[in-house]
C-alpha positions as CSV (number, residue, x, y, z in Angstrom):
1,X,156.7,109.6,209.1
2,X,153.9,108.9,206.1
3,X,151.7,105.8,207.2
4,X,150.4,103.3,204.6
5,X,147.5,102.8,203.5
6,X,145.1,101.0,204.7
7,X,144.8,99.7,201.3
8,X,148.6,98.5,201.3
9,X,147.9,96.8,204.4
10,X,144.6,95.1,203.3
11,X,146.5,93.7,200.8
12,X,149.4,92.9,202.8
13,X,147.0,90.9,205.2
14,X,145.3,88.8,202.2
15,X,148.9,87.8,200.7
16,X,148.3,90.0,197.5
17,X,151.8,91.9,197.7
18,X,155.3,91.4,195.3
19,X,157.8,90.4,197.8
20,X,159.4,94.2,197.3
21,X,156.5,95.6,199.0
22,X,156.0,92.3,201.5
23,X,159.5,94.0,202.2
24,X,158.5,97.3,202.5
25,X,155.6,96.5,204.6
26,X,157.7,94.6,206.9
27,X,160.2,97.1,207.4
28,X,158.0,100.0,208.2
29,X,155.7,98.8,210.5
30,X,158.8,98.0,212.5
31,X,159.5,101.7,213.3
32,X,155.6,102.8,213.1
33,X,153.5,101.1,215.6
34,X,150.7,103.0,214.7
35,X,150.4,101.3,211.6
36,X,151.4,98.1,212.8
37,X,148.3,98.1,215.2
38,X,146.5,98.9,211.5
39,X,148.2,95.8,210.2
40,X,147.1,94.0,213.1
41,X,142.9,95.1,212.8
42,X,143.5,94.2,209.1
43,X,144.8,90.6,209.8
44,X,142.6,89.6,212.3
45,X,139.0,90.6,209.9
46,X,140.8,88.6,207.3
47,X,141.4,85.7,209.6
48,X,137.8,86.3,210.8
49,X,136.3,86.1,207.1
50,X,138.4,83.2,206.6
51,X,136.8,81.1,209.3
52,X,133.8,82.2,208.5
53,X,134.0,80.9,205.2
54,X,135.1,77.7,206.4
55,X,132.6,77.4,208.9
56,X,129.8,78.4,206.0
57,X,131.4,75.3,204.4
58,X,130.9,73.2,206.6
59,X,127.4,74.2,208.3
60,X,125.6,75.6,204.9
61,X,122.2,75.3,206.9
62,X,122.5,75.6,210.9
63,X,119.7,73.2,212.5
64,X,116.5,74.3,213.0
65,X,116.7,73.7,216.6
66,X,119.0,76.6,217.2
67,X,117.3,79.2,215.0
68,X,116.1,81.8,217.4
69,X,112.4,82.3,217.7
């Protein structure tokens, strides 16, 4: 069986995909769970990014206090 690419699923993570290869995505990483575990890393660091984004939004400068020195 061919994996996808990492690039696919980068892209599948981030919501970038037509429905057709949502589809085809979706489909194959039902019978590959090697590259469902792929899909997986790749959804979590864009989750991660996500919240960190948020969180640079709300806190753009942490307080002094809790700088290490």
């Amino acid at each position: 069986m061919r994996h996808l690419s990492i690039e696919l699923l980068e892209r599948y993570a981030l919501r970038e995909l037509s429905s057709r290869e949502q589809q085809r995505v979706e489909n194959h990483v039902t019978r590959c769970s090697e590259c469902l575990d792929r899909l997986y890393s790749e959804t979590a660091w864009v989750n991660g990014m996500r919240l960190m984004n948020r969180m640079r939004r709300k806190f753009p400068h942490p307080p002094k206090e809790s700088l290490p020195q």
